[in-house]
Kinemage of the C-alpha trace (Angstrom):
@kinemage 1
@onewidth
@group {chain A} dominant
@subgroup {mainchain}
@vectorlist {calphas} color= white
{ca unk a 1} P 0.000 0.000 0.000
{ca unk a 2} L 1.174 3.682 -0.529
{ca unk a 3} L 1.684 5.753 2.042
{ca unk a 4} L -0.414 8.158 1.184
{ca unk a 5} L -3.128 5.753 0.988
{ca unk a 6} L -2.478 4.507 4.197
{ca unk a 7} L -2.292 7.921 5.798
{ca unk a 8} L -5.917 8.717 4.397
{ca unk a 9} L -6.875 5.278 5.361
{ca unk a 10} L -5.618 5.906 9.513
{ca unk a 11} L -7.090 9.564 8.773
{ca unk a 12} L -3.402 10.930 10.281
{ca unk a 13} L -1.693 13.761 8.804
{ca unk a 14} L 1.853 13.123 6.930
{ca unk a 15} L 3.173 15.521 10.615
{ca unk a 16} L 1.478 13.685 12.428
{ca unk a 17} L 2.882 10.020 11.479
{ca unk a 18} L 6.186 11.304 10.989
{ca unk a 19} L 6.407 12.942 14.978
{ca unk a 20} L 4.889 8.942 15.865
{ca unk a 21} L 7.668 7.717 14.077
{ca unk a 22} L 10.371 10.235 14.315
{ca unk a 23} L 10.789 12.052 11.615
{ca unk a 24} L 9.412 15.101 10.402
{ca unk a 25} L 6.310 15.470 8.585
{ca unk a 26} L 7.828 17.389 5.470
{ca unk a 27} L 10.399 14.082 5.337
{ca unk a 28} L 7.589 11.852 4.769
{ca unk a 29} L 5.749 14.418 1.716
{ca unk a 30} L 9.003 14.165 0.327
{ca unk a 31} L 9.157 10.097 0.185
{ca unk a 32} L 5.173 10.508 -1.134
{ca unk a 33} L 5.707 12.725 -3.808
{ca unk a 34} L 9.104 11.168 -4.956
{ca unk a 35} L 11.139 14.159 -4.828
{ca unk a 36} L 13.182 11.779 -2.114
{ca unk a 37} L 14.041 7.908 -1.573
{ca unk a 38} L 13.288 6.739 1.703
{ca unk a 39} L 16.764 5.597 3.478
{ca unk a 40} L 16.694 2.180 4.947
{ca unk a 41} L 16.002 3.551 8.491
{ca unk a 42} L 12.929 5.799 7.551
{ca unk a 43} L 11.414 2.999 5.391
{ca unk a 44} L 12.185 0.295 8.408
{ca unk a 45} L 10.518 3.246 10.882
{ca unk a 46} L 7.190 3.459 8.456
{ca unk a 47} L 6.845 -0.402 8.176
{ca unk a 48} L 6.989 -0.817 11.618
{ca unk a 49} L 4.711 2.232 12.139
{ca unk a 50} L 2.281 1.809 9.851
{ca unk a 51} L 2.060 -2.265 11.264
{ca unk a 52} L 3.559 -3.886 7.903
{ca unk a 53} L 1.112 -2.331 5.934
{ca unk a 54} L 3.512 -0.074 4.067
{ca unk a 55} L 6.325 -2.182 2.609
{ca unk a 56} L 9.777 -0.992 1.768
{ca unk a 57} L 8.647 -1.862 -1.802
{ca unk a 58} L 5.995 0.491 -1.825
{ca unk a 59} L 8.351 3.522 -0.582
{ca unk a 60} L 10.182 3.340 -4.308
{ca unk a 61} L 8.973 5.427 -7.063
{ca unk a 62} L 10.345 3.336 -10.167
{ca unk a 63} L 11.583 4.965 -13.092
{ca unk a 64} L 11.441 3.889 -16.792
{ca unk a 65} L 14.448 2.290 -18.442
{ca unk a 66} L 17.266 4.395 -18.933
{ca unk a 67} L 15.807 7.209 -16.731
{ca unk a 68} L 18.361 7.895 -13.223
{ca unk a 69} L 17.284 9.644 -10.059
{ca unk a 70} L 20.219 11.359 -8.689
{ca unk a 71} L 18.774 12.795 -5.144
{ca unk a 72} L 20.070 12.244 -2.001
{ca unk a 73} L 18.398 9.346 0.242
{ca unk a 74} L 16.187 10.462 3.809
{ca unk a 75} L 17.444 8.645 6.462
């Protein structure tokens, strides 16, 4: 599930999760709107918060062939 779906579905704010989980709310728009990768710590902090409904896998916006992200991963 995405994130963002999950957020609507718990009816909890992006600022909101991210003070539950430690990390700031803007950190987590980021991740949603794929402006930033989620570092392994934030993406093992939302799995655990969000109960194993959001996977690592569903943190990663995938890009088509040939097409590179170069952004610096949120821890």
């Amino acid at each position: 599930m995405k994130l963002n779906i999950w957020l609507i579905k718990e009816n909890k704010t992006a600022e909101d999760f991210g003070f539950e989980i430690g990390y700031t709310g803007s950190a987590l728009t980021r991740v949603i709107t794929g402006t930033r990768q989620a570092g392994p710590k934030l993406a093992q902090a939302i799995f655990e918060g969000t109960r194993g409904e959001v996977t690592p896998n569903d943190l990663f916006k995938f890009m088509p062939p040939g097409q590179w992200v170069l952004d610096k991963e949120v821890d």
